[in-house]
PyMOL CGO cylinders between C-alpha atoms (Angstrom):
from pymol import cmd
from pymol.cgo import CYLINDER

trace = [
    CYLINDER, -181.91, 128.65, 120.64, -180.11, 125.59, 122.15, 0.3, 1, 1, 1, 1, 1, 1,
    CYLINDER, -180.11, 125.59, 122.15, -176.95, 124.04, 121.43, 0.3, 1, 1, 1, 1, 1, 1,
    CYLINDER, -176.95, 124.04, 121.43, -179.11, 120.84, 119.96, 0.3, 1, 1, 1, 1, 1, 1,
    CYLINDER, -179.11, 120.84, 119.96, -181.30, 123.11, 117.67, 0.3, 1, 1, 1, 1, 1, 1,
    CYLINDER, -181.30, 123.11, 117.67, -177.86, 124.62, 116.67, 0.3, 1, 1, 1, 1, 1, 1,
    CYLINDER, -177.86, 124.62, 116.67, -176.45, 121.05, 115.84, 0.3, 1, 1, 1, 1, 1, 1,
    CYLINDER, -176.45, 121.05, 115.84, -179.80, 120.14, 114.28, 0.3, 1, 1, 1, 1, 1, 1,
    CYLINDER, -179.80, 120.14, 114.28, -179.89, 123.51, 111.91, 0.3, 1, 1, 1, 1, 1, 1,
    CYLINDER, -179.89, 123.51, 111.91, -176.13, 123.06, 110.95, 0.3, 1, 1, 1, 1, 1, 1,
    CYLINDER, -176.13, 123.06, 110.95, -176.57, 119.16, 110.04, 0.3, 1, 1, 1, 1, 1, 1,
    CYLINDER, -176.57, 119.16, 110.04, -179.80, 120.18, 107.85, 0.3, 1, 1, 1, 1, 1, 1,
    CYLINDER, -179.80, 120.18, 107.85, -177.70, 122.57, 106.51, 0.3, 1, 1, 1, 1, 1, 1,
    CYLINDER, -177.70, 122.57, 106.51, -174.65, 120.12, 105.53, 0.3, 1, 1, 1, 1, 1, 1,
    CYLINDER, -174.65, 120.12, 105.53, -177.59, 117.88, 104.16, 0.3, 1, 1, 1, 1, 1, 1,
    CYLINDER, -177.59, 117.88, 104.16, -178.77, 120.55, 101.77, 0.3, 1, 1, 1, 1, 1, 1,
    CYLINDER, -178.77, 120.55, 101.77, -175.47, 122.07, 100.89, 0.3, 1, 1, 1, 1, 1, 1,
    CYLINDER, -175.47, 122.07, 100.89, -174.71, 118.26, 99.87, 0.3, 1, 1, 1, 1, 1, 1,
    CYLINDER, -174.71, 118.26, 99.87, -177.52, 117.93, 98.07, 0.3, 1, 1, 1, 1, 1, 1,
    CYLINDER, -177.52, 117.93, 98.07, -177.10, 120.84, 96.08, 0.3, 1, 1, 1, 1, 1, 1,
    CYLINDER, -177.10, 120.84, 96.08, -173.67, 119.61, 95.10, 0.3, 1, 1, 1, 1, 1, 1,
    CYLINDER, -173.67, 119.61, 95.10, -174.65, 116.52, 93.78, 0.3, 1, 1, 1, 1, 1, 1,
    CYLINDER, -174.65, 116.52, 93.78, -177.50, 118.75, 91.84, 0.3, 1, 1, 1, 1, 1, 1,
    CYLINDER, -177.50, 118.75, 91.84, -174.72, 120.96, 90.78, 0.3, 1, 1, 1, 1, 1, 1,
    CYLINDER, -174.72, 120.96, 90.78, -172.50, 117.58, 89.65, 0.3, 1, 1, 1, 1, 1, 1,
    CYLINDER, -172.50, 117.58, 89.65, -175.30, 116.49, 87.52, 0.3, 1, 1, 1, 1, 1, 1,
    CYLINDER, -175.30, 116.49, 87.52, -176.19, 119.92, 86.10, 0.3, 1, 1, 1, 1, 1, 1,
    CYLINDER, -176.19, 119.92, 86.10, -172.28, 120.36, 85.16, 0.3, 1, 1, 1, 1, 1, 1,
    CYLINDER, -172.28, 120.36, 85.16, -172.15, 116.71, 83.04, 0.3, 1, 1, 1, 1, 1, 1,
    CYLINDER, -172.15, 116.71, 83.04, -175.37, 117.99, 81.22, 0.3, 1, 1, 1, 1, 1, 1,
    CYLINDER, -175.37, 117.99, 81.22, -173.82, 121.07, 80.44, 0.3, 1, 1, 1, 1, 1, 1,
    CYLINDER, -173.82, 121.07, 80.44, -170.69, 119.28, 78.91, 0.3, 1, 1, 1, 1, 1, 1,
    CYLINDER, -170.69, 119.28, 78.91, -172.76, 116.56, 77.26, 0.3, 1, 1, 1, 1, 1, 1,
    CYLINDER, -172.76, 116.56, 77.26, -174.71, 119.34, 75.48, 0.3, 1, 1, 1, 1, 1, 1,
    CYLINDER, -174.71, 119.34, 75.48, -171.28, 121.41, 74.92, 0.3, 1, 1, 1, 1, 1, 1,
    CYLINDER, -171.28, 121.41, 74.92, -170.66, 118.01, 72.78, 0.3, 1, 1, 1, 1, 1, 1,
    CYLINDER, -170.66, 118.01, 72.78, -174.13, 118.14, 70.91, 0.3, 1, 1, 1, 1, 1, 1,
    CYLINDER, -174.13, 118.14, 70.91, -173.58, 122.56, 70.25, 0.3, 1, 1, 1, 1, 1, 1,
    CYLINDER, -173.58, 122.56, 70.25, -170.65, 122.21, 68.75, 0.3, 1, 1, 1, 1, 1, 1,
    CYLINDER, -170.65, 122.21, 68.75, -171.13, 120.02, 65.70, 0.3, 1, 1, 1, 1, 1, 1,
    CYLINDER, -171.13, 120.02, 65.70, -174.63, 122.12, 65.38, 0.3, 1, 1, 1, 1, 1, 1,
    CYLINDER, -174.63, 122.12, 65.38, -172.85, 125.45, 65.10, 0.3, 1, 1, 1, 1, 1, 1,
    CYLINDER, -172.85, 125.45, 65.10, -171.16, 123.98, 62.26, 0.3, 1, 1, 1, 1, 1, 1,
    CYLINDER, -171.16, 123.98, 62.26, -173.79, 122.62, 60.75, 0.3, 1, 1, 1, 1, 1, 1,
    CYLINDER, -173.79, 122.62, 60.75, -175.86, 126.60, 61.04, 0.3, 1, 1, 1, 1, 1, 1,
    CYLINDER, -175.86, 126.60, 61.04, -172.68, 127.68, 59.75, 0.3, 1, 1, 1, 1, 1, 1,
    CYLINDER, -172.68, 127.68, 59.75, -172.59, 125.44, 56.31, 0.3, 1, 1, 1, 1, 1, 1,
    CYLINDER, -172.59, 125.44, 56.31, -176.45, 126.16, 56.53, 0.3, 1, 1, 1, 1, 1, 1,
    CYLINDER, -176.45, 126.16, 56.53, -175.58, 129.82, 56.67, 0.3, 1, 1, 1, 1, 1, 1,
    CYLINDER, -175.58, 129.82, 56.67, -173.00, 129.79, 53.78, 0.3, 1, 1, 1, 1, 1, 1,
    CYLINDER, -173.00, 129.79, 53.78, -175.46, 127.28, 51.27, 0.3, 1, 1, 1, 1, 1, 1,
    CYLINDER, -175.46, 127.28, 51.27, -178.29, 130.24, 52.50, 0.3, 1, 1, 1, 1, 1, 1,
    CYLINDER, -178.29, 130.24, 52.50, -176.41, 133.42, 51.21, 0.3, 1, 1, 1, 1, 1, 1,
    CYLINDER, -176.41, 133.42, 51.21, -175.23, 131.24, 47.67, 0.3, 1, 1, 1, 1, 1, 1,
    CYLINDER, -175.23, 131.24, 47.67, -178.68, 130.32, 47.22, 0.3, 1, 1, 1, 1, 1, 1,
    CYLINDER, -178.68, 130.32, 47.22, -179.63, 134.16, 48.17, 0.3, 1, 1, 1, 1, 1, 1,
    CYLINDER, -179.63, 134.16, 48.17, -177.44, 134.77, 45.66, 0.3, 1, 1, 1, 1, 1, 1,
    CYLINDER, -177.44, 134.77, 45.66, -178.25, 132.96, 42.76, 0.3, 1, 1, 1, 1, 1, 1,
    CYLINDER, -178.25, 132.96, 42.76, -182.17, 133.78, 43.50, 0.3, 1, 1, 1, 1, 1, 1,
    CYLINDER, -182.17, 133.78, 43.50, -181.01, 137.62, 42.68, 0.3, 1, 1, 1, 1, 1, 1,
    CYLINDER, -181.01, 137.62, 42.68, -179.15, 136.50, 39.57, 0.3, 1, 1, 1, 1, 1, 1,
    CYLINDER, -179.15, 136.50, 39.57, -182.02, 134.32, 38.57, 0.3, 1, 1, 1, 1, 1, 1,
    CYLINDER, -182.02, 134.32, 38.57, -184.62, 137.33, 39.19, 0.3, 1, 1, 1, 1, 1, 1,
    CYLINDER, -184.62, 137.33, 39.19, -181.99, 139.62, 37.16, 0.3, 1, 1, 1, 1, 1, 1,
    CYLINDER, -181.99, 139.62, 37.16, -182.37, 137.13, 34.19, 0.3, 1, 1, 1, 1, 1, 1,
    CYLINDER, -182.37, 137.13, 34.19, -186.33, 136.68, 34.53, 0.3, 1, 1, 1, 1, 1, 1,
    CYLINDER, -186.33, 136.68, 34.53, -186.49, 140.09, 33.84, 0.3, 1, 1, 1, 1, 1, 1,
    CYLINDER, -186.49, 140.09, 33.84, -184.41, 140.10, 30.82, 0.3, 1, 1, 1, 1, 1, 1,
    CYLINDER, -184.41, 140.10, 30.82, -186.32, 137.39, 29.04, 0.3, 1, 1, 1, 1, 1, 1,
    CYLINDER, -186.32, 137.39, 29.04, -189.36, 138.55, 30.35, 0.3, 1, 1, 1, 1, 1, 1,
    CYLINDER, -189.36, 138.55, 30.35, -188.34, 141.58, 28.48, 0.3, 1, 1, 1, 1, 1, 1,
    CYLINDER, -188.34, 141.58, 28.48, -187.52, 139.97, 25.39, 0.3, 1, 1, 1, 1, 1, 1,
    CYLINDER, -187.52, 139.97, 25.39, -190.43, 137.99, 25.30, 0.3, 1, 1, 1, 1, 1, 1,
    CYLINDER, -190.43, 137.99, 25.30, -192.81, 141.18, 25.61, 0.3, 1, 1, 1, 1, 1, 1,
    CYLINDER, -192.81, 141.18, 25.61, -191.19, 142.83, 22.52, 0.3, 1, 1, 1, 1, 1, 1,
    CYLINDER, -191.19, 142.83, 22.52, -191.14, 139.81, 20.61, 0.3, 1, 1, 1, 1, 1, 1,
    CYLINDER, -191.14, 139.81, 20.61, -194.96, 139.52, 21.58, 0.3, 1, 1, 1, 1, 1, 1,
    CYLINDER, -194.96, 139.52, 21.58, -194.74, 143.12, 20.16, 0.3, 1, 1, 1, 1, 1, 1,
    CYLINDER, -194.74, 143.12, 20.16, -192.86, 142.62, 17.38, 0.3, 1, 1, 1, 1, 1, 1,
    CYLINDER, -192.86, 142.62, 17.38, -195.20, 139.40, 16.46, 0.3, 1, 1, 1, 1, 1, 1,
    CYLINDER, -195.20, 139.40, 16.46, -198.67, 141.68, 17.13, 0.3, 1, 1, 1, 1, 1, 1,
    CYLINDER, -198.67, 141.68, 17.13, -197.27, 144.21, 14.72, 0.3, 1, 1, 1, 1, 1, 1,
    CYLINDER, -197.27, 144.21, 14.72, -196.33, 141.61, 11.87, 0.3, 1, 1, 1, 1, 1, 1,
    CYLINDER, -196.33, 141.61, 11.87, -199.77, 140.26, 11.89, 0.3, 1, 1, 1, 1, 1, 1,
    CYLINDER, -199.77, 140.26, 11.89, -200.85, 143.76, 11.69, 0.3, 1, 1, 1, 1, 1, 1,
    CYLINDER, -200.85, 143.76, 11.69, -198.50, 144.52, 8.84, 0.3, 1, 1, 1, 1, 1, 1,
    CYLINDER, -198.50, 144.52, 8.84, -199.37, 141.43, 7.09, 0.3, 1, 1, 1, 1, 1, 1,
    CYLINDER, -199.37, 141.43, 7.09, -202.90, 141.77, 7.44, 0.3, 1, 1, 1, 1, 1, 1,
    CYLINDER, -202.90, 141.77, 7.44, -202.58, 145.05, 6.18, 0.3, 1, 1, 1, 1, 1, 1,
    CYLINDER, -202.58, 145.05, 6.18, -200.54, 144.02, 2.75, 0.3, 1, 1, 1, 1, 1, 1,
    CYLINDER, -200.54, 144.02, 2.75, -203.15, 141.21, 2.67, 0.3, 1, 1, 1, 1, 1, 1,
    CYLINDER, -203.15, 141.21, 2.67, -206.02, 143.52, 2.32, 0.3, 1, 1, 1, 1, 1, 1,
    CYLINDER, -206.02, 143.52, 2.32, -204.47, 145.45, -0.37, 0.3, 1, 1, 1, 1, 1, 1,
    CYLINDER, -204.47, 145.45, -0.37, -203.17, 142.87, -2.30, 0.3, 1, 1, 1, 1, 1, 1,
    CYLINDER, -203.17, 142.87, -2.30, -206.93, 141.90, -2.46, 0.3, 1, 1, 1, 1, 1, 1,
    CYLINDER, -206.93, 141.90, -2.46, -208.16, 145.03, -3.59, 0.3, 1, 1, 1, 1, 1, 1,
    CYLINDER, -208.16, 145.03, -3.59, -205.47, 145.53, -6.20, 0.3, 1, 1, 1, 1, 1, 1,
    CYLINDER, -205.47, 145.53, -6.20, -206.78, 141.82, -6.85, 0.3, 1, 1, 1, 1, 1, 1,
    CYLINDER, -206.78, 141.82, -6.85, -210.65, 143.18, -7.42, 0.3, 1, 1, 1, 1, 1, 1,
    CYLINDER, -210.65, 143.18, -7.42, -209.22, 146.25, -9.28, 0.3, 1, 1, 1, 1, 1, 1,
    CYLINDER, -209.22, 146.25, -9.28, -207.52, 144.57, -11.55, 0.3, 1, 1, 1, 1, 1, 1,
    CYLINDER, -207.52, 144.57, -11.55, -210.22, 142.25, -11.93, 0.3, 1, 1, 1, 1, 1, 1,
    CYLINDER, -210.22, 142.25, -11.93, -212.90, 144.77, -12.36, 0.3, 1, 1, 1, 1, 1, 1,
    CYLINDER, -212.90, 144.77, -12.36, -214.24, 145.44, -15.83, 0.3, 1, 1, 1, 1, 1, 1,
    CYLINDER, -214.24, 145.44, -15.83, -212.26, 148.98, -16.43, 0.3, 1, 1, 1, 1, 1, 1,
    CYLINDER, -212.26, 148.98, -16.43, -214.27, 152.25, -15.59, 0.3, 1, 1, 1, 1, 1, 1,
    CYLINDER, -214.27, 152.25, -15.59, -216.37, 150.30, -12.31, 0.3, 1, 1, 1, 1, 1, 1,
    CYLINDER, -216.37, 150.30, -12.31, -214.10, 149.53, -9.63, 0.3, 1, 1, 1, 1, 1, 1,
    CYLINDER, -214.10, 149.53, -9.63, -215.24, 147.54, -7.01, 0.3, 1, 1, 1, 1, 1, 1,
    CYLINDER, -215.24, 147.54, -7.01, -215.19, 147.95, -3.45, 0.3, 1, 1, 1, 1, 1, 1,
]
cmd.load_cgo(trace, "trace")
């Protein structure tokens, strides 16, 4: 290798190494400008983060109280199915103490 292919491979090389600065320049402002756009985000995820677990946490409250009214509801469904039955119960004999009473004596009727 000659002294001018020497002076030719060093001057490509100052070229590149330049060009790789300037490459590394812009590659530094990008990084700052999205430093600038990270940091109000992180903020943001961490509000976001915060309103998440409170909601989280009412969502297990609210579950907790869906099941207790869902619970009262079923026994007063219950409690409702049983008064018909009870009522429809005394109904029936109040109408055959009605059509005993009513009966001519000595024929009851059923």
């Amino acid at each position: 290798m000659e002294m001018t292919d020497v002076r030719e491979d060093l001057a490509a090389l100052r070229r590149e190494v330049s060009a790789l600065r300037e490459v590394v320049a812009a590659l530094r402002e990008e990084m700052s400008a999205l430093r600038e756009v990270v940091v109000p985000l992180r903020e943001k995820v961490t509000i976001l983060s915060e309103v998440v677990a409170k909601d989280h946490s009412d969502t297990q409250k609210l579950k907790g109280e869906y099941a207790v009214l869902h619970g009262a509801m079923v026994r007063l469904e219950q409690a409702v199915i049983e008064e018909r039955t009870t009522r429809q119960t005394v109904v029936e004999d109040l109408r055959q103490e009605v059509r005993r009473r009513a009966a001519p004596s000595g024929r009851p009727q059923g």
